[in-house]
N, C-alpha and C positions, 0 to 999 in steps of 0.2 A: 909735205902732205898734199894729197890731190887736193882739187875745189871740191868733188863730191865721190861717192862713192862711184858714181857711175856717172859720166859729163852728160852725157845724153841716156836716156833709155835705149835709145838708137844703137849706143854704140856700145850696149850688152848681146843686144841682137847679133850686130857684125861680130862679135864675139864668140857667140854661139856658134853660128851659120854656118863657117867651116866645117865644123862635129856633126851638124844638124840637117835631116831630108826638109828638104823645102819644098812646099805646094802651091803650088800655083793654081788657084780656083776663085770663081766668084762667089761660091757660097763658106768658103772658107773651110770645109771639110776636108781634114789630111790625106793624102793618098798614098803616103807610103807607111812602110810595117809599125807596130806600134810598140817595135824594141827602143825607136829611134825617137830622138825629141824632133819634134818638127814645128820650126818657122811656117806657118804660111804667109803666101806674100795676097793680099786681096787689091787689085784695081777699082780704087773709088777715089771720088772728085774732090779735086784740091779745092777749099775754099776762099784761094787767096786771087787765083787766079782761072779759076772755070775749069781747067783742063784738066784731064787724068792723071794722078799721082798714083804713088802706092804705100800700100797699108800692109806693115809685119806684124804679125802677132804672134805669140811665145807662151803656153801657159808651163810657170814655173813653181815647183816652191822654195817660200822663202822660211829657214829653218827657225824654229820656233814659234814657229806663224800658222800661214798655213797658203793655201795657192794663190797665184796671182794670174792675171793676164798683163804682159806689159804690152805696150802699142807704142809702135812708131811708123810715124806717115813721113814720107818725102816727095817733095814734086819734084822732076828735071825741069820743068818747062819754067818755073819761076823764082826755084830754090826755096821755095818756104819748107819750113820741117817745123813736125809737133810730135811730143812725146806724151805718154800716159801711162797710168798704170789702174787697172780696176781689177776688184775682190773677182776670183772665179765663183765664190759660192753667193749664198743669200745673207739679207740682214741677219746679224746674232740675237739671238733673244733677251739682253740687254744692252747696253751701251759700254763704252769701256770709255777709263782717262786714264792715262799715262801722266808720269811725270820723272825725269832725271836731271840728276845733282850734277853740274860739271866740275869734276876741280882740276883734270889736267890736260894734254892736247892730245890723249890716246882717247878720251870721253868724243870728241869731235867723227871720232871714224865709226859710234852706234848705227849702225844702220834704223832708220826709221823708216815707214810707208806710213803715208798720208793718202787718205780714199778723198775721191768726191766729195765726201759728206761733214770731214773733218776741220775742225780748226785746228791750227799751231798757236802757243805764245810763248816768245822771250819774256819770261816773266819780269827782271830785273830792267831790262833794256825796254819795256811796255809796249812793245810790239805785235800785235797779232797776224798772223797771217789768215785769212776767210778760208769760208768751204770754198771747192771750185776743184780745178784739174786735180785728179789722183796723181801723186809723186811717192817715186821709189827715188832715195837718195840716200847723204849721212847727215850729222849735224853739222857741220861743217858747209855742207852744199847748201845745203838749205838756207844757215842764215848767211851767206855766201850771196844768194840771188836775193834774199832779203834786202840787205844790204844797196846791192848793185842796183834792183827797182826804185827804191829811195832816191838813189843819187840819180838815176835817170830823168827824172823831173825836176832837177835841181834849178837848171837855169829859166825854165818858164814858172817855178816859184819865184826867183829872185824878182824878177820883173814886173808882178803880178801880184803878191801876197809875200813882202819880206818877211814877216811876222812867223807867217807859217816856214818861210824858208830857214829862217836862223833856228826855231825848232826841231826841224829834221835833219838838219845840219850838225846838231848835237848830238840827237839820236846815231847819224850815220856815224859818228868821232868815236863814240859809245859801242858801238857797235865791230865798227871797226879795233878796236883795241882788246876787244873779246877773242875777236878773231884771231889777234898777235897774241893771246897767252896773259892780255896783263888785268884781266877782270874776274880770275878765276875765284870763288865758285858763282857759278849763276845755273837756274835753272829755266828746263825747258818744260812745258807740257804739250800731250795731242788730248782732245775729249775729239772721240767720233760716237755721235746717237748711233751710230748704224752697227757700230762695235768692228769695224774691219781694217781701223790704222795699228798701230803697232810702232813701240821704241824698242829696239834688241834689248836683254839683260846680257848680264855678262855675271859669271860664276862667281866671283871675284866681287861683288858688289857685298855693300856691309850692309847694316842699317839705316835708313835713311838716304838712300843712293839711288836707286830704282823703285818704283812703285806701280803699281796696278790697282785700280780701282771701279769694279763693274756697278752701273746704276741702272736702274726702273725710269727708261722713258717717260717725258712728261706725255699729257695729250697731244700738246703742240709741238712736240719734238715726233711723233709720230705723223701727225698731220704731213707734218715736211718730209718725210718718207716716201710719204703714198698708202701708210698703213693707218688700220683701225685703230683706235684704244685700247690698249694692253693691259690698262693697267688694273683693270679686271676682271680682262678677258684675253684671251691666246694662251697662256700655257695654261689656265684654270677657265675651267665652266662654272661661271656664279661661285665660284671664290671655292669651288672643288676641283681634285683630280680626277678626269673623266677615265673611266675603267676600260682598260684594254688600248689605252692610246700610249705609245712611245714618246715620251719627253726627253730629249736631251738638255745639257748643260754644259756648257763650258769650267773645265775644272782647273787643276794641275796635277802631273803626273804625282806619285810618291815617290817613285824612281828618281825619275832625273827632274821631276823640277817644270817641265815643258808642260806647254798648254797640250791637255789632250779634253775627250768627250768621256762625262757620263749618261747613259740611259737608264731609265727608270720607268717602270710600265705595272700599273696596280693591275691584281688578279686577285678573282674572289676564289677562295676556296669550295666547293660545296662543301654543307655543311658543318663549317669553323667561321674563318672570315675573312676579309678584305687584307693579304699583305703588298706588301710593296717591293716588287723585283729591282734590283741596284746591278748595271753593270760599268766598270767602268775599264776604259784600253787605251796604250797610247801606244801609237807609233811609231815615237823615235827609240824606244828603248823596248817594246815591247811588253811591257807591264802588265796582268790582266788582274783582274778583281774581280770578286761575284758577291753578293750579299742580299741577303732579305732582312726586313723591318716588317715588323708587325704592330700594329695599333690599339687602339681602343683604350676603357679604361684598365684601370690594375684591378686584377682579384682578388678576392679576401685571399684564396689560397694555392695552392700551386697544385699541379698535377702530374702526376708518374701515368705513364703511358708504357704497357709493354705487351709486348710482339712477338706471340711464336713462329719462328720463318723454317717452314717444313718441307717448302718447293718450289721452284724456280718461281711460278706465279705470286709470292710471296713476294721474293725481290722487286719482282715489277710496282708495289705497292711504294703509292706517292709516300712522301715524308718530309715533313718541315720541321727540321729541328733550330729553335731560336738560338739569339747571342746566348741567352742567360741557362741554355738548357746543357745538363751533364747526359753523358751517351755509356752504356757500358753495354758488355756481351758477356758472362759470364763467362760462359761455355769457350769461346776465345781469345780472355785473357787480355781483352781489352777496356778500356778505361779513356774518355777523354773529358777533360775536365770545362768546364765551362768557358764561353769565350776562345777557345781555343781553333774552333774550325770557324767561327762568326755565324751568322745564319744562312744558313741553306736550304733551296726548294729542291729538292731531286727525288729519287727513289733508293730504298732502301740498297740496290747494288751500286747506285751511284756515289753514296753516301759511303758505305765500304771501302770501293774504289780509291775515291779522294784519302781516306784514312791510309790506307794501304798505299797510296802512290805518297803521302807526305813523309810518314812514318819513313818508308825506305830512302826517301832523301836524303834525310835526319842520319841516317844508321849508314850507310852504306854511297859510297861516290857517285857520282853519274857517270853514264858510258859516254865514250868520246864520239861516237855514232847511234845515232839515233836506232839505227838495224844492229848495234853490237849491246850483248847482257851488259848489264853493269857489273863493273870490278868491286867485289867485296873492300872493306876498307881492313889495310892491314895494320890497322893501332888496335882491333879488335881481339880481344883474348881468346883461343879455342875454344872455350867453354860458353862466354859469350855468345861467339858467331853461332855455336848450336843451338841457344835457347833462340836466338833470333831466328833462325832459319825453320827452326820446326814452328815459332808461330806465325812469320808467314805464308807456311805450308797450310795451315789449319785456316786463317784468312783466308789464306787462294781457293780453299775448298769450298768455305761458306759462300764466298762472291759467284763461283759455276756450280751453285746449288747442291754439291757433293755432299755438306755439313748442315746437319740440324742446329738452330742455335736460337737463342734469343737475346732481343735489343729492347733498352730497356731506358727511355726517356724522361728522367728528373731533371723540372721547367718550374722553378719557383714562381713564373711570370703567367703560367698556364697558356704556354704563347707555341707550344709544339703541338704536332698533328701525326697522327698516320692515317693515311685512307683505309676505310673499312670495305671490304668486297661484299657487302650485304645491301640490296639494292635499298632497301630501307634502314634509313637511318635510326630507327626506333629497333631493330630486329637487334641484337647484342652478333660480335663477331666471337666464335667461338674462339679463334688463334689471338684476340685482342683483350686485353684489361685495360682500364684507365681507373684511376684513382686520383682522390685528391686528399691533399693531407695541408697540416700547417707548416707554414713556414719557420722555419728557424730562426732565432734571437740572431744568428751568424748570418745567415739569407737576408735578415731584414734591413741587417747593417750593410750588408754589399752591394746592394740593391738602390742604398739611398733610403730606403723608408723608414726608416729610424725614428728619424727626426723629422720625417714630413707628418703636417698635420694640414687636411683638407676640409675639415669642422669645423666653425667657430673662432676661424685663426686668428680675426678681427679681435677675440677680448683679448690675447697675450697683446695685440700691437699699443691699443688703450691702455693697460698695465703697464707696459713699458714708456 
């Protein structure tokens, strides 16, 4: 097994370089095509020795992470060399801690990145490693140099401070036999405030083997940033979401697992209300999600909303249909039951659309080219394939405005909308009904309110 994943940063670069256009500038702006990964090389002063060295930079990413910049500097004139590695983006909007279970000598080749801002510790071996230089390595490298640092001041501890020498002397024994396989399990952590170190996972991990854990900066863990107090401010204004501002989040995929982002951006309705747009996308597997949340309190009752769509300007009319709302068209034969599309802000042909591109997923293959029809599926019976095909005939017609039809939204939560095209909201829309009715003994049960009581809840708890 190597010392580390990588002996130098250095000598990933040399690595690279080969495959890689290389730039040679002082502002460090690439000059060649941007198909190509480019090294640049920057001329700046060695600090060991005064004289001009050089400075490689690389920005790469590391999978399941996200970009790096690594650094490595060398002088000719005196041979010093220093390596680094810093986050390409900005702080995360919380912190993260890591922590991994070692129990065998494949756990030692995790890659980890350590930022500037991060501590490490042997937890068992009671070692910490400080913030300070950002390091791309594995665990193995890491406590590898751990190790070797210790032992490097051994003999002016001996002569100076025995007490403390025979201490770390144990620690180094300790450590060292970790390293040979015979200490196994022990664990490691990172906590970086800034949230931009990182221990790989590995698929294969059970319970209890890897962990991740994001926390809310204190004041003085921000202070040492450079940043304000978050803790009541930056993602909220005075403990609210500020409207129309985009907040991301650091999530994990559903797919695959991988850290990816979600956005989220509150939009007021005119006249309904405040919902909450949800996107979320990842990267490595391509994942995408869309979702709305709507708020407020619960209604006594629930409301049907329905829509006569008579021409094409019809379609263009916004629509939010919630989790809890059922969607039907009589006229085509369709029916989708609650829960089932999640919440949607679009327009009524978008709304279609989405139905019409899921349903035919469901029913029927995907083409092997995006510009080739899809292959009907042939487990489908004759008779089948014809009921399917004439109603998405009837579909296709209502989505390019060819079909009269109407949409007909039951929302026990009273949490669904259409936009009225009547500049006043007090004017009724002649193509639009809304109703409200009670909810059902079945609704009330689905929903959770059954058993919730927001009245007086206090006498059952005395009772009890």
């Amino acid at each position: 097994m190597s010392s580390g994943l990588f002996n130098t940063i250095g000598e990933k670069a040399d690595k690279i370089a080969p495959s890689a256009a290389v730039s040679k500038s002082q502002d460090g702006v690439a000059s060649e095509g941007d198909d190509e990964k480019v090294v640049d090389e920057i001329e700046s002063l060695c600090m060991n020795c005064e004289e001009n060295g050089m400075t490689r930079l690389f920005l790469t990413r590391i999978p399941y992470f996200r970009e790096v910049i690594i650094m490595s500097f060398s002088c000719d004139h005196c041979g010093f060399h220093n390596n680094e590695i810093q986050p390409a983006g900005s702080f995360q909007p919380k912190g993260a801690h890591y922590e991994l279970r070692l129990t065998d000598m494949a756990d030692y080749e995790r890659q980890i990145v350590k930022s500037d801002t991060a501590t490490i510790k042997f937890i068992e071996l009671d070692v910490e490693v400080p913030a300070g230089k950002g390091q791309l390595t594995n665990i193995e490298g890491l406590l590898t140099t751990v190790i070797d640092d210790l032992a490097f001041s051994q003999d002016t501890r001996k002569e100076q401070t025995p007490e403390l020498y025979a201490q770390v002397a144990e620690v180094i024994a300790r450590g060292r036999k970790m390293l040979a396989g015979e200490s196994f399990p022990f664990r490691v952590s990172v906590d970086d405030p800034a949230g931009n170190s990182f221990i790989a996972p590995d698929p294969r991990d059970g319970v209890g083997k890897w962990s991740k854990r994001e926390y809310l900066r204190t004041p003085e863990q921000n202070a040492a940033l450079g940043l304000a107090d978050t803790s009541k401010q930056g993602l909220y204004d005075e403990d609210n979401i500020v409207p129309e501002q985009v907040y991301e989040f650091p999530a994990s995929c559903p797919g695959c697992l991988h850290p990816c982002t979600t956005k989220m951006q509150m939009v007021e309705i005119p006249h309904f209300r405040q919902v909450v747009i949800m996107n979320t996308s990842c990267d490595d597997c391509g994942y995408k999600s869309n979702d709305v949340k709507t708020g407020g309190e619960i209604p006594e009752k629930g409301r049907k909303v329905i829509l006569r769509v008579t021409n094409p300007e019809d379609l263009a009319r916004d629509i939010l249909k919630s989790e809890s709302c059922a969607l039907e068209c009589p006229e085509l034969s369709l029916s989708v039951n609650p829960g089932t599309l999640g919440g949607r802000f679009t327009t009524v042909e978008g709304l279609l659309t989405q139905v019409r591109d899921d349903l035919h997923n469901q029913i029927f293959e995907s083409a092997a080219d995006a510009g080739e029809s899809a292959r009907k599926n042939d487990s489908l019976a004759s008779s089948e394939k014809t009921r399917w095909e004439e109603f998405f005939t009837k579909l296709d017609a209502a989505i390019k405005g060819e079909q009269e039809f109407t949409i007909i939204l039951a929302d026990p939560m009273a949490s669904s909308y259409v936009q009225s095209l009547a500049d006043d909201p007090s004017v009724p829309d002649d193509q639009m009904t809304i109703e409200e009715y009670e909810r059902t003994a079945e609704e009330e049960e689905d929903l959770g309110l059954a058993d919730m009581k927001t009245e007086n809840y206090a006498e059952d708890s005395e009772q009890k």
